[in-house]
C-alpha positions as CSV (number, residue, x, y, z in Angstrom):
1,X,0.0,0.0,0.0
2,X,1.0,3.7,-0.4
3,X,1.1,6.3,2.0
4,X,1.1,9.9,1.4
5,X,4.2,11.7,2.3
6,X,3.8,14.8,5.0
7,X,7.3,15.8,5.5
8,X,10.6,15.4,3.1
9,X,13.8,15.2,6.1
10,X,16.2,13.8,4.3
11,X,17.1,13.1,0.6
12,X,20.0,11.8,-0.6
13,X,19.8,10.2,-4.3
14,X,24.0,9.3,-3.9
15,X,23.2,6.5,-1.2
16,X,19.2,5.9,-2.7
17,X,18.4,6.8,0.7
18,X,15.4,9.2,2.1
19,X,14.1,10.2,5.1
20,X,10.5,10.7,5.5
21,X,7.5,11.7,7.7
22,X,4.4,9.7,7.2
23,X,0.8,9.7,9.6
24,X,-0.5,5.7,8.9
25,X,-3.8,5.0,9.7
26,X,-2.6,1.8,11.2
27,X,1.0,1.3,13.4
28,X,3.6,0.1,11.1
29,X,6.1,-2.9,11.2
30,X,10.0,-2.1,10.8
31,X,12.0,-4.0,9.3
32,X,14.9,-4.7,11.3
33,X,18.5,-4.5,10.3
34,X,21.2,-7.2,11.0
35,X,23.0,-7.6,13.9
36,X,25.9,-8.4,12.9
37,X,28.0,-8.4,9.5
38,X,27.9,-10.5,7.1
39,X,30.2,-13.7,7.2
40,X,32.2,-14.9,3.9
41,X,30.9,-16.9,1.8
42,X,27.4,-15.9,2.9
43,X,24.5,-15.8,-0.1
44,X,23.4,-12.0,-0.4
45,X,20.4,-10.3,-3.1
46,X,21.4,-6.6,-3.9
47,X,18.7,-4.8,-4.8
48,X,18.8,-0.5,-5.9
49,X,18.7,1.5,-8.9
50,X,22.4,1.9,-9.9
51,X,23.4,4.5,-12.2
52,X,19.8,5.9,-12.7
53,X,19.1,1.9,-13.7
54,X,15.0,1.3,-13.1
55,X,14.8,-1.2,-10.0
56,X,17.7,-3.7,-10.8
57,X,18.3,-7.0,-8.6
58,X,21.2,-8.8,-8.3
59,X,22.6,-12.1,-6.3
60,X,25.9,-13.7,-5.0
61,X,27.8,-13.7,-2.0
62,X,30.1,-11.6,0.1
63,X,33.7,-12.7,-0.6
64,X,35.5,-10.6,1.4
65,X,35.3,-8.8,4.4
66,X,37.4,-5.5,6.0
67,X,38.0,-4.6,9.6
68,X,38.0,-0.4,10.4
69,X,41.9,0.1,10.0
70,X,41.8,-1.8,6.6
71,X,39.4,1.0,5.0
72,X,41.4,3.8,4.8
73,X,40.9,4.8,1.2
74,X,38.1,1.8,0.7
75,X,34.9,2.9,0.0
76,X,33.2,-0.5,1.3
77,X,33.8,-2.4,4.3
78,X,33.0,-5.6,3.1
79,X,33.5,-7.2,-0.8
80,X,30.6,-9.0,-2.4
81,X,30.7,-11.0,-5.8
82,X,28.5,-9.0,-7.4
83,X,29.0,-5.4,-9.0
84,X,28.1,-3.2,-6.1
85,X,26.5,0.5,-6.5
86,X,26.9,3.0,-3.9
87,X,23.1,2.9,-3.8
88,X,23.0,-0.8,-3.5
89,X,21.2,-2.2,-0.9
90,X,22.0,-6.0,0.4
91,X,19.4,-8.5,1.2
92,X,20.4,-11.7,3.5
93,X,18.7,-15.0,3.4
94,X,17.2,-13.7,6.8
95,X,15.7,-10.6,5.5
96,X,17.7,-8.5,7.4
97,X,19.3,-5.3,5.4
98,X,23.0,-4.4,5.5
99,X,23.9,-1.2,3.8
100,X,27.0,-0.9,1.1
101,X,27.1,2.7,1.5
């Protein structure tokens, strides 16, 4: 279902990420991020609209993973097998979202 937007917070197109303000008419369920990262070899869906790209959805598995002091100049902290956007979102078997931006 749809829900009409009442207040615009945040938009930012470079991650495919917005904040809004919506009244439901009912409460509504979030869904939860995961506690932890993701574990190599794990099977991941990526799902955004890279490059301006209409809803595109993609699958494989993380194949490598970085610590904090490994990042310097990376731009993600984990490597998947699958051509990653910085608006790409990642899916895990358990529904749970991790973010690649």
């Amino acid at each position: 279902s749809r829900l009409p937007i009442d207040e615009k917070i945040l938009i930012a197109p470079e991650c495919d990420l917005a904040v809004l303000v919506v009244k439901p008419s009912k409460p509504l369920v979030a869904l939860p991020l995961a506690p932890k990262e993701p574990k190599k070899g794990e099977p991941i869906v990526a799902f955004g609209s890279p490059a301006g790209l209409s809803f595109s959805i993609s699958e494989g598995s993380v194949s490598g993973l970085r610590t904090a002091g490994e990042l310097d100049d990376l731009r993600e902290p984990f490597q998947a097998s699958i051509g990653l956007e910085p608006s790409t979102k990642l899916v895990r078997p358990c529904m749970r979202l991790s973010s690649a931006c």
